[in-house]
Every structure is written in structure tokens, then in C-alpha cells.
N, C-alpha and C positions, 0 to 999 in steps of 0.2 A: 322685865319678864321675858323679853321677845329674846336677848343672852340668855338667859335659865334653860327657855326653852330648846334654843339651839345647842347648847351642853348638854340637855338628857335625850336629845335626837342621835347625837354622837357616840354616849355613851348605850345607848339603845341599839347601835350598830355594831358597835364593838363587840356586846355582849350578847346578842344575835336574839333579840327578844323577840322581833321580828319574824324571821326564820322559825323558833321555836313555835309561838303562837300558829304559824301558817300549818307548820307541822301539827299542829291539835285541830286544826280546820279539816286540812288533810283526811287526818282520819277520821274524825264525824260524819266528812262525806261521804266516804265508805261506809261507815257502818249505818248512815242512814239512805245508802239509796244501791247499795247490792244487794242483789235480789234476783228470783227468775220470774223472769217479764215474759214469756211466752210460753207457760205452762199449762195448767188446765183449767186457771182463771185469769188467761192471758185477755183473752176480753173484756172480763168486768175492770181488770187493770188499766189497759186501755182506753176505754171507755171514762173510767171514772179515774185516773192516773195523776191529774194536775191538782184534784180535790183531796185523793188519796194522803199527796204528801204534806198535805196541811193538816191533816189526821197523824200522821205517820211520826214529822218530825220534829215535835216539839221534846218528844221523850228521848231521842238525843244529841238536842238542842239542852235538857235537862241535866245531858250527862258532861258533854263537854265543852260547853261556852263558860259553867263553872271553873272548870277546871285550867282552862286559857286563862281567866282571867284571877285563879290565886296564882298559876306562873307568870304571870306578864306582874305583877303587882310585885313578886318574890323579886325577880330579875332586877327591875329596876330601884327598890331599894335597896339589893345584897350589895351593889357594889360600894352603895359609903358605908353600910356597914362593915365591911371585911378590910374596905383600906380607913375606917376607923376617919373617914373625911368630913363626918358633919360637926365636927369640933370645927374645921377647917371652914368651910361654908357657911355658919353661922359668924363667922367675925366678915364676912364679905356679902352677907344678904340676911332678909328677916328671914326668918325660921318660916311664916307664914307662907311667902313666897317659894320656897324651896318647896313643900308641901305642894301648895298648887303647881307648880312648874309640873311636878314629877307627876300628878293626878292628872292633867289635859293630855298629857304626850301618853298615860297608860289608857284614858278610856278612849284618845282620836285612836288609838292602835285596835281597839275593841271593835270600834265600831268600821272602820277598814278591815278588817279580818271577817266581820259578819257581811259584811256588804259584799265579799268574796264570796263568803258560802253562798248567799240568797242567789247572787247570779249563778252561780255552777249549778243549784238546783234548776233553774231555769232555762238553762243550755241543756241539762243531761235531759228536762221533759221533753225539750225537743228534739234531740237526739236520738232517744228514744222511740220515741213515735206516738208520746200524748195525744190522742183526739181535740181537737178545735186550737184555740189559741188560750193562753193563760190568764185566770180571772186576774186580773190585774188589782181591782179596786181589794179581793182578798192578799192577794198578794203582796199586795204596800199594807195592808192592814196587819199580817200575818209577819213583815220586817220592822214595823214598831214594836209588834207583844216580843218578839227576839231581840229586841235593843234593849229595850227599858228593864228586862230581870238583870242582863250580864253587869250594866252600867251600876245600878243598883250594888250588885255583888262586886264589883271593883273599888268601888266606892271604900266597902264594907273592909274587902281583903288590904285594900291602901292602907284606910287606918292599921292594920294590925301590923304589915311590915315594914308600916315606917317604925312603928312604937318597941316592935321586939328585935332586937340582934338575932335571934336564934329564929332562921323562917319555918323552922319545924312546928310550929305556935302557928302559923300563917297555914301552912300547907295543913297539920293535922282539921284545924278548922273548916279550911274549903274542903274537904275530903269528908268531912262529919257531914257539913251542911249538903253538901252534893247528896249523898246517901239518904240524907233525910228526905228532902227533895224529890228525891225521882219515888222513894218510899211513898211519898205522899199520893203521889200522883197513882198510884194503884187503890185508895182510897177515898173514893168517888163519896162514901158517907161521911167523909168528915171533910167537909169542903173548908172550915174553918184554917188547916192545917196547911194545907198550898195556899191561903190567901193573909195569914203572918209569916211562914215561910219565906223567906228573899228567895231560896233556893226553890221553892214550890209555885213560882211566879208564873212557870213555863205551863204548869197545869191549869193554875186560878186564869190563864189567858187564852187557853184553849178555845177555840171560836167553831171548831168542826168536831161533829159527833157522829160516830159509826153504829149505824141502828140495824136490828133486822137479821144477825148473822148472830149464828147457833153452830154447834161444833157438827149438827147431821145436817143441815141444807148448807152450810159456808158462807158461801158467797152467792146462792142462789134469788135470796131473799132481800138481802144486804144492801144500805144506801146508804149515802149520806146527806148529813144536815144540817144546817147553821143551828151552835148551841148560845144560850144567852150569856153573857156575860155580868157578875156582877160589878157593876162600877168603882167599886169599893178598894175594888184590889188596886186602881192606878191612884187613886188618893193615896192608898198605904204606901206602895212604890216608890211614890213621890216624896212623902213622909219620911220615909228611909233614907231618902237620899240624902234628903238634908239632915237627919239626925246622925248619920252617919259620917259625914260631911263636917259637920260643926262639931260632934263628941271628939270625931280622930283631932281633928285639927289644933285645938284645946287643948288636948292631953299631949301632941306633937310640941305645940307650940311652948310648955311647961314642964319637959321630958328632960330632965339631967342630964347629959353625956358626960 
């Protein structure tokens, strides 16, 4: 396994999945934290700024840790599909192994790539000028509910481009599910729908709720507050992972070439 793994590191560089991936962090980060910070609710910003983005950025956390993770999954099976290599690699390893090999090097890359964002958010509070220091205990709490949906959906996008040649199958699906996902989350009455959702994980995990704020007072009024979470959604999470986990691998492991 420890060879496998150092073969799809290699070919991980070559093929700059890396790079790629960092480049979809990139822009997340942008689009979840430009903004004008010293406006005419440059106070209540300040003020409540480190809580804000625990409000702020799950929705897109929603939009593109999906999306990292159908191209990180795309990347790293395209290339035996295209040079036609797992004819090759199945008379030199179990099929099983190849699977997993190529699943650890896609979701340590996920979870590296998140753990970049989490800190950039934390450097730009303070950079910024966040009042006090950062709740930490939500903030380790707030880098789990961000780990466990992507991993999930990696998992999910894995089986699909090991199993099809054509990532167009892989890509149209993360792109569907993305959509549905972030749809969901605008849909606060059907809470059932972010919590079997894979994609709708980033809503069902939402832990801060923005109360109080009407389009005539704004932000006068306006707080925030620890929302409940139902438990249910990390059994499901969990559930997925392994069914997801065990279907792809099955149907990998019994796949003609």
C-alpha cells in the first residue's frame, strides 16, 4: 500500500491536482470574505465579525468544497483512464488496493486544502480587526461540520470516476448535487432535504443562526445565536460514507475493462 500510495503522490504532481484544488480554495476565499468592512455597519461587523463568519460561510463552503472534491476525484482517476492503465495495474495489485490507494491520497488532499481555508479565515479575522480573540471551541467545532460533508462527497464522487471513463458522468453529478445543495439550504422548511442531501450537509450542520434583522432596521436589531443541531444528520454522514465506500468499491472491484 505504502508503493501505491507513493505512485498516486507522484502522479498527483504531475497532474497538478494539487495546484488545482488550491486554486478552488483560492477562490472560496474570496468569495467568502470580500466584502466592505468599514461601511455603515462597520461596527456591528466588528463587533460581532468572528461569529458573523460562522453564519456567513458555510454557504460557500456549500458551493465550492463540492466542487474541489468532483475535481480532485476527476484528476486523479482520469489518468488511468486515458492512458487505458488499469488493465496494467490490476495484473500487478488487487483492484481493492488500487481503490483505496487512490481514495487516502484524494480525501488527505481534501482535508489539507480545508485546513488551509480554516486558517486563512482566521488570519484574515485578524487582520482585519475582529474584536476579542476567536471562539476557538466553535471554531474546531465549525472545522469538523466542514470536513465530514466534503469527505462524504469525495467518497461518493470517487466511486463514480473510478467506475466511468467519461468524467463528464462524475462532473455532471457533482454539479447537480452542488445545485441541489446550496438550493436546499434556502429552504429552512424542509429540513429533511439538507439532512439526506450529501450536498445539503453544510446547511443540516449549521450551528449559528442570524436573528432579529428585517430589510427597515438591518442590522440594528440583529444578533446572533447558537442553533440546535439535529444529531441525525452525523449518523447519516457516517452511513454514507460507508455505503458509499462499500457500493463504489464492489462495483470497482467487479468492473470489466
Amino acid at each position: 500500500m505504502t508503493k501505491l500510495l507513493k505512485c498516486e503522490l507522484m502522479k498527483m504532481r504531475r497532474r497538478y491536482v494539487f495546484l488545482t484544488s488550491l486554486a478552488i480554495v483560492a477562490a472560496g476565499l474570496v468569495f467568502s470574505l470580500y466584502g466592505n468592512y468599514s461601511g455603515t455597519n462597520a461596527d456591528f461587523i466588528m463587533k460581532n465579525g468572528w461569529i458573523m463568519m460562522l453564519y456567513q460561510l458555510p454557504l460557500a463552503n456549500g458551493i465550492f468544497f463540492p466542487i474541489m472534491a468532483t475535481v480532485a476525484a476527476s484528476r486523479l482517476a482520469d489518468a488511468e483512464h486515458k492512458a487505458s492503465a488499469f488493465k496494467h495495474l490490476f495484473t500487478l495489485e488487487k483492484r481493492g488496493k488500487i481503490y483505496d490507494a487512490k481514495l487516502i491520497i484524494g480525501i488527505a488532499l481534501m482535508i489539507v486544502c480545508i485546513l488551509i481555508y480554516w486558517a486563512v479565515v482566521l488570519v484574515f479575522g485578524k487582520f482585519i480587526g475582529f474584536e476579542g480573540a476567536p471562539p476557538m471551541g466553535m471554531y474546531l467545532r465549525y472545522l469538523a461540520c466542514i470536513l465530514a460533508p466534503p469527505i462524504v462527497i469525495y467518497i461518493f464522487q470517487h466511486g463514480l470516476s473510478m467506475l466511468f471513463k467519461n468524467q463528464a458522468v462524475s462532473f455532471f453529478t457533482g454539479v447537480i448535487g452542488t445545485f441541489a445543495g446550496v438550493f436546499s439550504m434556502f429552504l429552512p422548511q424542509l429540513p429533511f432535504l439538507r439532512q439526506l442531501l450529501p450536498w445539503g450537509f453544510y446547511g443540516a450542520m449549521q450551528f449559528i443562526g442570524l436573528f432579529g434583522w428585517t430589510k427597515e432596521t438591518r442590522y440594528a436589531d440583529a444578533y446572533f445565536e447558537l442553533m440546535p443541531v439535529d444529531p441525525s444528520v452525523y449518523v447519516i454522514a457516517a452511513a454514507y460514507a460507508v455505503l458509499f465506500y462499500a457500493v463504489g468499491k464492489y462495483l470497482f472491484c467487479r468492473k470489466e475493462i
